[in-house]
C-alpha positions as CSV (number, residue, x, y, z in Angstrom):
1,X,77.2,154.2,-69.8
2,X,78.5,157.3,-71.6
3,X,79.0,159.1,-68.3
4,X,81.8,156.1,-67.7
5,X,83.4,156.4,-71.3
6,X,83.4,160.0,-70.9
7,X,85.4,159.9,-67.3
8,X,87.4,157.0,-68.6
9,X,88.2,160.0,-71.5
10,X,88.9,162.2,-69.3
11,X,91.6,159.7,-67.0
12,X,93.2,158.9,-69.8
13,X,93.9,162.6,-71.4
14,X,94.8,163.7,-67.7
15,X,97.2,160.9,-67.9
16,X,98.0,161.8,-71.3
17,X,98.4,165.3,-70.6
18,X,102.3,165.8,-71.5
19,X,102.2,163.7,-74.8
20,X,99.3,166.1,-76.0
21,X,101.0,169.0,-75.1
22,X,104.1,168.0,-76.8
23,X,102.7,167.4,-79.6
24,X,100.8,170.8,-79.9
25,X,104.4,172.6,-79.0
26,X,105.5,170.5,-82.0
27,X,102.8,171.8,-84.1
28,X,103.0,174.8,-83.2
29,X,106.4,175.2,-83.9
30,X,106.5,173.8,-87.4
31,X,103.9,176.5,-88.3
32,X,106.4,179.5,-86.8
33,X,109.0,177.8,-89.0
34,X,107.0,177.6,-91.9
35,X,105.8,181.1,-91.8
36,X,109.7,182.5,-91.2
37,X,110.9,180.3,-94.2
38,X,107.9,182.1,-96.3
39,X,109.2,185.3,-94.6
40,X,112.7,184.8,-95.9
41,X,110.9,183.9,-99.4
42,X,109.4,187.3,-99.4
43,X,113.2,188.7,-99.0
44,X,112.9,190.2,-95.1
45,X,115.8,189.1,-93.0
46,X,116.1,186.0,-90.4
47,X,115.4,188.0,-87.4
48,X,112.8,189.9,-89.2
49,X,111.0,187.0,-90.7
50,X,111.3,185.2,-86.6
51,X,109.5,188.8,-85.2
52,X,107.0,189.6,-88.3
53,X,106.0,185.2,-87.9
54,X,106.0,185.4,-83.9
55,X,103.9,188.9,-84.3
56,X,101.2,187.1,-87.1
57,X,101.3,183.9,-84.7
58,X,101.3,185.4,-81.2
59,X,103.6,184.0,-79.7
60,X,104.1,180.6,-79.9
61,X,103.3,180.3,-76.2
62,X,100.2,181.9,-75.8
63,X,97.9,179.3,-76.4
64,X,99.4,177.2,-73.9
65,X,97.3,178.7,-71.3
66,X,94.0,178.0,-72.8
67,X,95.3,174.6,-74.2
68,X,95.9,173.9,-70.4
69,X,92.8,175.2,-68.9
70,X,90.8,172.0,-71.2
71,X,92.7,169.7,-68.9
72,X,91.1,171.1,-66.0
73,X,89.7,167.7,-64.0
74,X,86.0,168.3,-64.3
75,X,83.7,166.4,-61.2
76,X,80.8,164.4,-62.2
C-alpha cells in the first residue's frame, strides 16, 4: 500500500512540477528583495544592496538545478 501512495506522490508532483517551481521562484525572490531593502537600510546603494544580496544569496538561480534534480521520475 505505501509503495502505491508513494507513486501516486510522485505522479502528482511530476504533474505538479511548474506550480512548485513557481512558487519556490516566488520565494526565493521575496527573500533577495528582503535582503536588498535591509541593504538600503544599512545605507549601501540600490545596485550595491541588488550585488552584496545576490552575492549573500547566490544567485537566485542556483538552486534551481538541485530543486530540479528531486523531480527526477524515480522507477519502482
Amino acid at each position: 500500500m505505501d509503495k502505491i501512495r508513494m507513486l501516486l506522490s510522485r505522479c502528482a508532483a511530476f504533474f505538479r512540477k511548474k506550480k512548485l517551481e513557481a512558487d519556490l521562484d516566488d520565494e526565493l525572490s521575496a527573500h533577495l528583495d528582503l535582503a536588498v531593502h535591509e541593504n538600503l537600510q544599512r545605507g549601501m546603494s540600490q545596485s550595491e544592496a541588488r550585488t552584496a544580496s545576490h552575492l549573500v544569496h547566490n544567485h537566485r538561480h542556483s538552486p534551481d538545478n538541485h530543486v530540479a534534480q528531486r523531480f527526477v521520475p524515480v522507477y519502482l
